[in-house]
Structure formats: structure tokens, C-alpha cells
C-alpha positions in Angstrom: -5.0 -11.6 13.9 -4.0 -12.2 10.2 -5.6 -14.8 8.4 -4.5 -18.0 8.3 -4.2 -18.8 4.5 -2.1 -20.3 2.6 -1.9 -20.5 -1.5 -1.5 -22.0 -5.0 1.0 -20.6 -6.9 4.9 -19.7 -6.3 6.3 -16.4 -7.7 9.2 -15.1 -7.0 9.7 -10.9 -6.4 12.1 -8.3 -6.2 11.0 -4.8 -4.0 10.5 -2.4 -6.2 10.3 2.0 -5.6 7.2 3.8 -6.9 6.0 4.2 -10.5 6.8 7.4 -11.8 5.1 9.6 -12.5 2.0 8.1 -10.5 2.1 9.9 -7.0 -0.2 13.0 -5.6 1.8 16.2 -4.5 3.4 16.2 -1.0 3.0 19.9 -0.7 1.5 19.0 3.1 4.2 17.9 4.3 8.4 18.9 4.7 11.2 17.0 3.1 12.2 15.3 6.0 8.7 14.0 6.6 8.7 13.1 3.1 11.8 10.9 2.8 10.5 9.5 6.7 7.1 8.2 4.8 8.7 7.1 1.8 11.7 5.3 3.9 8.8 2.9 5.6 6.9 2.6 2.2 10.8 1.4 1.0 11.1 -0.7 3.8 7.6 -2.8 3.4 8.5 -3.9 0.2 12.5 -4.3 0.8 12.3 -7.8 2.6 9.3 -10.3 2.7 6.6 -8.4 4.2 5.1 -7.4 1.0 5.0 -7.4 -2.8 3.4 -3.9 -2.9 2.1 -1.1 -0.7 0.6 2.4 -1.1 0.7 5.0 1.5 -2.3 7.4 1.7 -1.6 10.7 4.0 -4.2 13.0 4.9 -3.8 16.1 6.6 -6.4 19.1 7.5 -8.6 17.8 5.0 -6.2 17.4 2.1 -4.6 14.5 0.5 -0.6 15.8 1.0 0.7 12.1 0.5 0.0 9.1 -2.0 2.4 7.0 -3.0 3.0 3.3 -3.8 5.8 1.3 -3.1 7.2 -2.2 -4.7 4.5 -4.6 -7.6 0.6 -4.5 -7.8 1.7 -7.7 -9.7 4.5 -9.5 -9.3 4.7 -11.3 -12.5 4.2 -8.5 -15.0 6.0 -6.3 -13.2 3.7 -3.9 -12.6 4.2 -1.3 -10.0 2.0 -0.2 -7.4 0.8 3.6 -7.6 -1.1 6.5 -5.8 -4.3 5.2 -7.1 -3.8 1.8 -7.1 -7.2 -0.3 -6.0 -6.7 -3.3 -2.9 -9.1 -5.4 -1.0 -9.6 -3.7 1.7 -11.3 -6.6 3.7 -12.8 -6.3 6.6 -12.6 -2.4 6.4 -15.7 -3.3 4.6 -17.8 -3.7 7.9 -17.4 0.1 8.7 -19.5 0.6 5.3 -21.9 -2.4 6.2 -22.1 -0.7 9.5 -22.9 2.8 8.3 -25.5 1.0 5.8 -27.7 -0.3 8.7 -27.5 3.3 10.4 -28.5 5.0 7.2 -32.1 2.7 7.5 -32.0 3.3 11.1 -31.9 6.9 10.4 -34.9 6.4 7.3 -36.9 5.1 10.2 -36.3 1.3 8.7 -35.0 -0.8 11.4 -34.2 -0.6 15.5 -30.9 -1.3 17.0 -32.3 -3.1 19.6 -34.9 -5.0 17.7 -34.8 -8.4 17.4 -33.4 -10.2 14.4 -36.4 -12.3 13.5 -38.0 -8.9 13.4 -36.1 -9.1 9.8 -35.0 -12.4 9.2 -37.7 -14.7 11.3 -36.6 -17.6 8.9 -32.8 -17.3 10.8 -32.2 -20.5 13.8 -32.0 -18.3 16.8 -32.7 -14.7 15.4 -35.5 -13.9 18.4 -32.7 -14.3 20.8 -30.3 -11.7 18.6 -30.9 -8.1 18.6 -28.9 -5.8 15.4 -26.5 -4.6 18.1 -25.5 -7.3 18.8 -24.1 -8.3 15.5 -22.6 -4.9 14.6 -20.8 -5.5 18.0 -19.7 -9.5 17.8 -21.6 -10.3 20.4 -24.3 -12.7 18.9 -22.4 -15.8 19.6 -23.2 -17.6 16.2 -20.3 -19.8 14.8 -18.0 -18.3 12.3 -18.5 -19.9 9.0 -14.7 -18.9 7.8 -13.8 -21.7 10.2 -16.1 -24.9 8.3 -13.2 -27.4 7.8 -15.0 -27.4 4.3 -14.3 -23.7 3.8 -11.7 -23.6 1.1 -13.6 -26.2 -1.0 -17.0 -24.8 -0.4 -15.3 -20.9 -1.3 -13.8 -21.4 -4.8 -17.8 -21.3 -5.9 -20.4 -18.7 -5.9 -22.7 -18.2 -3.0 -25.9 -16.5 -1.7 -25.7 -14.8 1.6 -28.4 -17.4 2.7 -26.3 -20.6 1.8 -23.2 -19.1 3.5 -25.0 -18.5 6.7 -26.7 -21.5 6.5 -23.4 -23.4 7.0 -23.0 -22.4 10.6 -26.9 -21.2 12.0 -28.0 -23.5 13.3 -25.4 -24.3 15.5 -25.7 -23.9 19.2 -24.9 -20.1 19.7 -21.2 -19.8 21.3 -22.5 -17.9 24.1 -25.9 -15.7 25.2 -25.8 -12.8 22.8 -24.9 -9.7 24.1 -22.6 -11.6 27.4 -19.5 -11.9 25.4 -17.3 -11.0 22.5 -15.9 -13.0 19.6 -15.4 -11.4 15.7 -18.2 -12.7 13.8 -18.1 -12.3 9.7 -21.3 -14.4 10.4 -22.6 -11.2 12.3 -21.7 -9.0 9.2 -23.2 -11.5 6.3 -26.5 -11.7 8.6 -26.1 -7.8 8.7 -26.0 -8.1 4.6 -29.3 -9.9 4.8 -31.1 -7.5 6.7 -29.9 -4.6 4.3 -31.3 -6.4 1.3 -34.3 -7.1 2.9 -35.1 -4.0 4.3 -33.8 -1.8 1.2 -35.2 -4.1 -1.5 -31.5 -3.6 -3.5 -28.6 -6.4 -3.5 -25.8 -4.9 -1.0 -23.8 -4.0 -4.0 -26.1 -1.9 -5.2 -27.1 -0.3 -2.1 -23.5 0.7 -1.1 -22.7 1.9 -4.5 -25.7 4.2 -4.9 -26.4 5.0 -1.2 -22.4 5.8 0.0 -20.0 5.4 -3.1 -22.0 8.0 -5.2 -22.8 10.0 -2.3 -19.3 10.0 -1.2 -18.2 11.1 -4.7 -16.0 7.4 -4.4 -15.4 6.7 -8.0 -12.8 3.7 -7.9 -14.2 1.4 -5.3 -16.8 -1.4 -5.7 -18.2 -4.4 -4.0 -16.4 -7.2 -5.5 -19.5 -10.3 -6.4 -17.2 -12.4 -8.6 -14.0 -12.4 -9.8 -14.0 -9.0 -11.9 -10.6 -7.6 -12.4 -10.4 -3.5 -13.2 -7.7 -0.9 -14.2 -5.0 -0.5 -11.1 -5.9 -3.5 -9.0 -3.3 -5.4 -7.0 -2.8 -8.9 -7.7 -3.5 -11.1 -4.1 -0.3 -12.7 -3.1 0.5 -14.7 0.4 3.5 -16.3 1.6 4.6 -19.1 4.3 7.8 -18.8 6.5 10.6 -18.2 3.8 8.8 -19.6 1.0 8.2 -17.0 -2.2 5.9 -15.2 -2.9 2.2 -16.9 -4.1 -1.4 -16.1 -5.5 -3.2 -15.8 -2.5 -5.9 -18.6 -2.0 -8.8 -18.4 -4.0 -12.2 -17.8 -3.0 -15.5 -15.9 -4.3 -16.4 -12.7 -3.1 -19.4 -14.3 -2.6 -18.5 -15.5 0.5 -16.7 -12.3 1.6 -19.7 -9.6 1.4 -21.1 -7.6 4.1 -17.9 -8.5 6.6 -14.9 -7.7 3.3 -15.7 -7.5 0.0 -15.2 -4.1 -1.1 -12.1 -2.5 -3.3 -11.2 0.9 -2.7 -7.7 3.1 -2.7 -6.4 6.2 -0.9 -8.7 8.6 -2.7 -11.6 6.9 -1.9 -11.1 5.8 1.0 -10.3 9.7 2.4 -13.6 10.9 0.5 -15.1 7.9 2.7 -13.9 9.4 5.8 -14.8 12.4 5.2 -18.2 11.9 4.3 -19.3 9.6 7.4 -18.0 12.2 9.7 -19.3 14.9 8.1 -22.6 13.9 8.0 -23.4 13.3 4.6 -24.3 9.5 5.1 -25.5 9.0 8.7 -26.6 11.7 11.3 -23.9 12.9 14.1 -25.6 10.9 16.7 -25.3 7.5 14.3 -21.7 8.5 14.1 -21.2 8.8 17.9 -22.9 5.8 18.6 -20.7 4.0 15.7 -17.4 5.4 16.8 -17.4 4.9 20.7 -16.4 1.6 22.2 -18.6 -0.6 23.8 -16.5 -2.8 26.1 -17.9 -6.5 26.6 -15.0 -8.4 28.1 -11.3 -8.4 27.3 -12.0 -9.2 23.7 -11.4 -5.7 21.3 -12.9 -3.5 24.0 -12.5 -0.6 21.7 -14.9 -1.6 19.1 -18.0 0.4 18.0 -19.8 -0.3 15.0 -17.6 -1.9 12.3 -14.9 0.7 13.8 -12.6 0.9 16.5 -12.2 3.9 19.0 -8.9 4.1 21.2 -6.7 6.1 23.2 -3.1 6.7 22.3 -0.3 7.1 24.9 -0.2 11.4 24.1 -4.0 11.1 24.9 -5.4 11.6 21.2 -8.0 9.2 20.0 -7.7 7.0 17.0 -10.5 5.3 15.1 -9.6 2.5 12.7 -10.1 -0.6 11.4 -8.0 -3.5 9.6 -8.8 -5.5 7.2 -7.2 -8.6 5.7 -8.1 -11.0 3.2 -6.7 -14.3 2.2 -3.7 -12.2 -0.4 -4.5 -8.4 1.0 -4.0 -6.1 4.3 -5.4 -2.6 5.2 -5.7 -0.1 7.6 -7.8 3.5 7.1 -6.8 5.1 10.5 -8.1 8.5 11.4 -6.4 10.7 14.0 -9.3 13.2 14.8 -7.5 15.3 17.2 -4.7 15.9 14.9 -7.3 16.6 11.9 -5.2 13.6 10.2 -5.5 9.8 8.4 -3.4 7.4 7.6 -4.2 4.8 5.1 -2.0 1.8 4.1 -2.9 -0.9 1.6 -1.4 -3.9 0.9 -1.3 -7.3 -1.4 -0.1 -9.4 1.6 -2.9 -11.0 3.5 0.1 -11.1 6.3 1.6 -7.7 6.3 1.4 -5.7 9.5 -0.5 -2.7 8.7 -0.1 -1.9 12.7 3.4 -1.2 12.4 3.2 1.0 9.5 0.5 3.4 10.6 2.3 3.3 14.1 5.6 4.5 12.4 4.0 7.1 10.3 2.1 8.2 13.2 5.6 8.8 15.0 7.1 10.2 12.4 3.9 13.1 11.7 3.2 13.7 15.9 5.8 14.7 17.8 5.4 12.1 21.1 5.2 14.5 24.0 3.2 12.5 26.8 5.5 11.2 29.4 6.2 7.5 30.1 4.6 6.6 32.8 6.8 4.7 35.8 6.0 1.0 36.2 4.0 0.2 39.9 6.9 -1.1 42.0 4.3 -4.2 42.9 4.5 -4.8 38.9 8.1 -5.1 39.1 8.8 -8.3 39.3 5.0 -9.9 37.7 5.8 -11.6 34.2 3.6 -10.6 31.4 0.6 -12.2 30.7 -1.8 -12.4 27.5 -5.5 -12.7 28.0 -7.1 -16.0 26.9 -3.5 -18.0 27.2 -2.5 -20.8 28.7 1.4 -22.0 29.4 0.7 -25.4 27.5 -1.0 -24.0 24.4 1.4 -21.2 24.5 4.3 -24.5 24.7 2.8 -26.3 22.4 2.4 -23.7 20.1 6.3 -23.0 20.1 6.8 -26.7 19.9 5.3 -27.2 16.5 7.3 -24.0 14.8 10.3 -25.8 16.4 9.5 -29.4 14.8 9.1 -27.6 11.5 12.2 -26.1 11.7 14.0 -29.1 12.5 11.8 -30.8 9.3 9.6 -32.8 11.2 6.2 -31.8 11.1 3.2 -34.4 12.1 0.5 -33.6 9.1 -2.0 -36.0 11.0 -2.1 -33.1 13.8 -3.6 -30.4 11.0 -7.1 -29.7 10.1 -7.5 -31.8 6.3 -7.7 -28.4 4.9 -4.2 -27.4 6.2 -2.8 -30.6 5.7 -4.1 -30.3 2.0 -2.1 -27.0 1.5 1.1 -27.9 3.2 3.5 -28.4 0.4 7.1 -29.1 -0.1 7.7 -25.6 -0.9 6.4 -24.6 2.4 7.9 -27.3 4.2 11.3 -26.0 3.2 10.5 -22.0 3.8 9.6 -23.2 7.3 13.0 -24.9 7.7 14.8 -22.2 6.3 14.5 -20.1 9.1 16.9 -21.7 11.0 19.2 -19.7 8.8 18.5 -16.9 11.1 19.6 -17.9 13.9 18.7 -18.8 17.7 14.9 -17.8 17.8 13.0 -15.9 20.9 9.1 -16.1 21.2 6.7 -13.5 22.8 2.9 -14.2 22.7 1.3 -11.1 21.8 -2.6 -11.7 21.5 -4.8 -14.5 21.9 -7.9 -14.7 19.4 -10.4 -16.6 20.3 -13.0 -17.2 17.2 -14.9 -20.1 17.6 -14.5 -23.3 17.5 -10.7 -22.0 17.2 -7.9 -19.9 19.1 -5.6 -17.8 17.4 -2.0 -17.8 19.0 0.2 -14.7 17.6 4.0 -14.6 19.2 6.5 -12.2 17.8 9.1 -14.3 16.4 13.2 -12.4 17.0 16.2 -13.7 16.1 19.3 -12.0 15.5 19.2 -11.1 11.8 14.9 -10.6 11.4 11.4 -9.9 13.4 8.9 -12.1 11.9 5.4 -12.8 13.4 4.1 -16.4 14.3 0.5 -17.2 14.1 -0.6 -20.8 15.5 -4.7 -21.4 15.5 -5.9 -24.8 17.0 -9.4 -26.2 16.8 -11.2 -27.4 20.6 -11.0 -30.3 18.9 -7.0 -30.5 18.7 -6.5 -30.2 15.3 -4.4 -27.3 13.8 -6.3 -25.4 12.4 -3.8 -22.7 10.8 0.1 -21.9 11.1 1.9 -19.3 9.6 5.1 -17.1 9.9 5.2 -13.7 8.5 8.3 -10.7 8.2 7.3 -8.0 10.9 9.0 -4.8 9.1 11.5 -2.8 11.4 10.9 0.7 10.4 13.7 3.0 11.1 12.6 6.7 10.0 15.8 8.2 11.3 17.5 6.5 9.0 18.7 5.5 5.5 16.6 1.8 5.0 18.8 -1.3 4.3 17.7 -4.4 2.8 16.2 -7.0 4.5 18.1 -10.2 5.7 15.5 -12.1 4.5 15.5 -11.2 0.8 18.9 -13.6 0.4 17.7 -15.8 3.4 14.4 -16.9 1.6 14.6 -19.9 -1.1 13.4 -19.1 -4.9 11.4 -20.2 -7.7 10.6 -19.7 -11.2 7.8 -18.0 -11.6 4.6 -19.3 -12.4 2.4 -17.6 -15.0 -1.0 -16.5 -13.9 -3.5 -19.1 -15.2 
């Protein structure tokens, strides 16, 4: 589910092709799998999915691919390059994850100890156990979703004050009976680091798994410190421009996403948690199978994810998306591969991308299996949905469209965000034409549901994200580009580049 954030300033970009000059040899792979890569790299950048992007390729334990794609900052100009830095958000938990394995191996800590073992001054930390907040299943309310977040967020924090919004809520649900993505989890996971390790998190993962690693251009982001080759944070609404993304301190973003890192890094990272350097092979087994709880990500581990694909070769992976970036580090184990794609779009589908240079590296050989003739005729359903959300959902990107949209239904936050400029991008969709929803996922992160619908019409794929509050109050709406990546083919411009409205740009502050 992408994060549902809007933003302050309005910029206006034109894609751009690599800096050059900047990328790593692509002596790995052939020609045609060259101009493949580089043809979806093209293509995020060509419409509205996002300002810059940098493809990361590793194959048989060698970087043959890294190359960026379109601006690290719009403004300026600046192109995005091999070894161009991005938050990598919530990609962060597999490092916070690994961190309270490395004390579990020192002998430090039990996974199945209680909380209060730790943190005894935490509201109900005798009824948690560690598992179950490197797993989401400790039930505490997610403090991203305090209607006071965006005020509260644009100043500096202590792990302790951000938890403290939400602890001593009722828990959501008994720990360990259900599921539900918890940055709460990972800031209390933070906590127990610090306390157990005597260091601030920041200095813990730079000296216990950066230097180890031999990771020399990431770092945990504590305040707003800008260094050499960082992408700039941008976000976007419907068919509005491009703007900075919404600002808040990396205070608040921590043990659950506040690291930087590129392709170089991040493949050193990979290779040093699998190999052994950083956690023992049974903490890595442990980390990297999936524990299903109920239908919510039954592939998650440890701050990673462990899946299947349809040839029968496992992926693990994790996204990550902040308010103005998206990433995925995906490694294909059985193909001796990884796939890492960065972004400055808090939107962009990083999904799509790893999924089309997946296709384009692997031949698909598995067969497709024939549908049950019972499931013939059964219409497709999404866990966690229900027909009058899912209607009402549709009805509000409809109102919009038609330029009536009823601020007193938002969340105060929202309301406080929704500008002109993003009342008109929302309207400027019906430029496309006749519109066709799906409902792909439900995301249920209390106290609100995520609704995410892929959004067709006959000139663009865009993705619609609709959260609500149990209150009733919208609690976040957006509408994103959802690249269509043709690697057969020469890549054309998207529609939406001349659909969208523009503005002046505004100069960074």
C-alpha cells in the first residue's frame, strides 16, 4: 500500500535519460537484455510515475547493471545516477530486524521474551513477546495514523515520545492472533536495541552492519542532513505536478524507515546477511521464512518477505516507501540474482518494475495452470472488502472528477492539504476517458483501511488508493500512474505527460 501523502510545493518535470558518464559496466548481461532494462528505466520516468529512478542488477554475485533514469532533483536539473542515494523506507526494517538477531546471537535478548523484559515502563509490554513485533502481530495502534501526525512530524522526536502517542491504547487485537503492519512494532524494536546495546540505533547500525558490510554511502537519516548524490523527495496527486514530498523528521521514521542507501550498498547489504557476516545461518532462516498469521502478508518473516513465484523460485524482498520515495531490494536466490529499484516518488510502483525486469532476465517456463471449472463463473474477491466500501470508494474519485468533493468527509489533516492545485489534477483525469476500477488489496492498519483499485481507461493505468478511518472520515486519497512496461518494444511517451496540468516551478526554500 503506498502512502497516503500529499505535499507543499509544485514543480514541474520533464523525464530525463541517464547522466553520462555515471553508470557501472553491463558486461553481465547481453544487448538485448540491456536495452530491455534500460527501456523500463525509460519508461518510469517518461510519464508521471516518477521524477527519477535507478536500476540496480545483480547477477552471480556481481553488480552487471546500475543505472539511473530521469532527475534526483527536479529543479536543478540534476540527473539521477548509478550511485545515486534514496530513502529506502521501510526497507529499513530488514536492517532493524537483523540488529535484534545480531543481540539475539550475542546472547542479549530472547525472541520469545516478553517486552517488559526490556522495556517494563511500555503500557502492555508483558502481554508482547519480540516476535511479535518483528512479525506485526503485537496489535498496538500505528502512530503514522494520529490525525495530529503531520503537525506533530515536522519536529524532532525521541523514540519514547513517538511511541507514547499511541501505547497506551487498547491493543487492536491479542498479540500474536492477528496481523496488521506496525511501524509502532519497529520504533519499539528501536528501543530495545538502544537499551540493550547501550548505542543510539544510528550508531549501532553504522558500526555493527554498515562497516561490517563494507556499506560506505548509506546512513540512518536523524534530521534533515542532505549529502553528495541524494534524490530530492517529490509526490504527486492525480494529474497535478510534480511536488516536495511532505515534510517530516527522520525522527519519526527510525527503526521502521529511516535509512539512505543506493544500489552498491544495498547489494553489499545482501550479500553480507546471507553470507553470514552479520547474523548466523539459522537467524537468517528464521528471518527469511514466512510465518503465516491470517490473510494479512502471509509471506512475511522478519522485516523481509519470502514468496513463491509462478516458475517455482523463491523471492525475498521488501518495499519501502516514504512520504516522497519508493524501493524495492528483491533477491532471486534460486537464480543467484537481485533486483533493486529506487525511487523519489512515494507512489511509484516498484512491484511492476522488479516484475518486468524479472521477465525480461528469467525466461517464464512453468505452465499456466487451467482455472477449476467450479471457479468459472465465481467473481473475484479481495480479502477484507466489502461491496459498499468498495462503492463508496469509487464514488468519491467520481465526485472529484466531476469537481465536487465534500471536504467535511476528510480527516482535518487531508482536508488541510487538499488544494486547488489538486482539486484540478483530480478533475483532469476525465481527459482520459471512460474509467474502469478493480480493487486489488485491502490494507487494513488500524484505526484505518486502505482501498487500492487499479484505475484503466483508454489512454493510461493509474492506481487509486482510498483509506477511511472506522470513524468515517477519509483518511487518505490518492491516484498515481501505474507504468506499462513493454520490454519487447521501443517505449513511447506517456499520455499523461500532455494530459497533466503545469506550473512554474517553485524554488526549493
Amino acid at each position: 500500500m503506498r502512502l497516503l501523502a500529499t505535499a507543499l510545493l509544485v514543480v514541474t518535470v520533464v523525464a530525463s535519460g541517464t547522466a553520462a558518464g555515471a553508470d557501472a559496466p553491463t558486461g553481465g548481461l547481453t544487448a538485448d537484455q540491456t536495452a530491455r532494462v534500460d527501456a523500463i528505466g525509460n519508461t518510469s520516468v517518461a510519464g508521471r510515475a516518477a521524477p527519477g529512478v535507478t536500476i540496480g542488477i545483480v547477477w552471480h554475485g556481481a553488480v552487471v547493471y546500475a543505472k539511473g533514469f530521469g532527475y534526483r532533483n527536479v529543479e536543478e536539473r540534476v540527473a539521477s545516477d548509478a550511485a545515486t542515494r534514496y530513502p529506502i523506507g521501510s526497507n529499513t526494517k530488514q536492517f532493524t530486524a537483523a540488529a535484534i538477531l545480531m543481540l539475539r546471537d550475542a546472547g542479549k535478548l530472547r525472541l520469545d521474551a516478553k517486552l517488559s523484559t526490556y522495556l517494563p515502563e511500555i503500557p502492555h509490554s508483558n502481554r508482547e513477546t519480540i516476535r511479535n513485533l518483528l512479525m506485526h502481530t503485537g496489535g498496538y495502534a500505528e502512530y503514522t495514523a494520529n490525525v495530529n501526525f503531520d503537525e506533530l512530524g515536522a519536529r524532532p522526536a525521541t523514540p519514547a515520545q513517538v511511541v507514547g502517542l499511541v501505547d497506551a491504547a487498547p491493543l487492536d487485537f491479542v498479540p500474536g492472533t492477528k496481523r496488521s503492519y506496525s511501524n509502532t512494532g519497529y520504533m519499539l524494536l528501536q528501543m530495545v536495541i538502544e537499551r540493550l546495546s547501550g548505542m543510539r540505533y544510528a550508531e549501532f547500525i553504522r558500526t555493527k552492519i554498515f562497516q561490517a558490510a563494507g556499506m560506505t554511502s548509506s546512513w540512518v537519516r536523524t534530521y534533515d542532513d542532505t549529502r553528495p548524490d541524494t534524490a530530492t523527495e517529490y509526490d504527486t496527486i492525480a494529474l497535478g505536478p510534480w511536488e516536495h514530498a511532505l515534510h517530516i523528521d527522520y525522527t519519526w521514521f527510525g527503526g521502521p524507515g529511516s535509512i539512505l542507501s543506493n544500489v552498491e550498498d544495498l547489494a553489499k547489504w545482501n550479500a553480507a546477511l546471507a553470507g553470514g557476516k552479520l547474523i548466523s545461518a539459522s537467524s537468517y532462516r528464521e528471518m527469511t521464512t514466512p510465518h503465516r498469521i491470517d490473510a494479512n502478508f502471509p509471506d512475511y518473516g522478519f522485516g523481509i518477505m519470502s514468496t513463491k513465484l509462478p516458475n517455482g523460485h523463491r523471492m525475498i524482498f521488501h518495499g519501502g516507501n516514504t512520504t516522497g520515495a519508493a524501493t524495492q531490494d528483491a533477491r532471486f536466490p534460486d537464480d543467484d540474482l537481485q533486483i533493486i529499484v529506487l525511487s523519489n516518488s512515494g507512489a511509484f510502483s516498484y512491484d511492476s518494475a522488479v516484475q518486468a525486469i524479472y521477465a525480461t532476465l528469467v525466461p517464464q517456463t512453468a505452465p499456466k495452470a487451467k482455472p477449476h471449472k467450479a471457479a468459472k463463473a465465481a467473481a473475484p474477491t479481495v480479502a477484507g472488502s466489502t461491496p459498499a466500501r468498495t462503492k463508496a470508494a469509487i464514488a468519491w474519485l467520481e465526485s472529484a472528477i466531476a469537481g465536487k468533493v465534500d471536504l467535511s468527509k476528510l480527516r482535518p489533516d487531508v482536508r488541510a492539504r487538499m488544494g486547488p492545485g489538486h482539486l484540478a489534477g483530480y478533475r483532469a483525469l476525465a481527459r482520459l476517458g471512460a474509467r474502469k476500477y478493480t480493487l486489488a488489496m485491502v490494507d487494513r492498519r488500524a484505526p484505518s483501511t486502505g482501498y487500492e483499485f487499479l484505475l484503466t481507461t483508454p489512454k493510461a493505468s493509474m492506481v487509486y488508493v482510498y483509506a477511511i478511518e472506522d470513524s468515517g472520515l477519509i483518511s487518505g486519497v490518492g491516484v498515481y500512474e501505474e507504468p506499462v512496461y513493454q520490454t519487447q518494444a521501443a517505449v513511447k511517451p506517456s499520455p499523461l505527460a500532455s494530459a497533466m496540468p503545469q506550473a512554474a516551478p517553485t524554488p526549493v526554500p
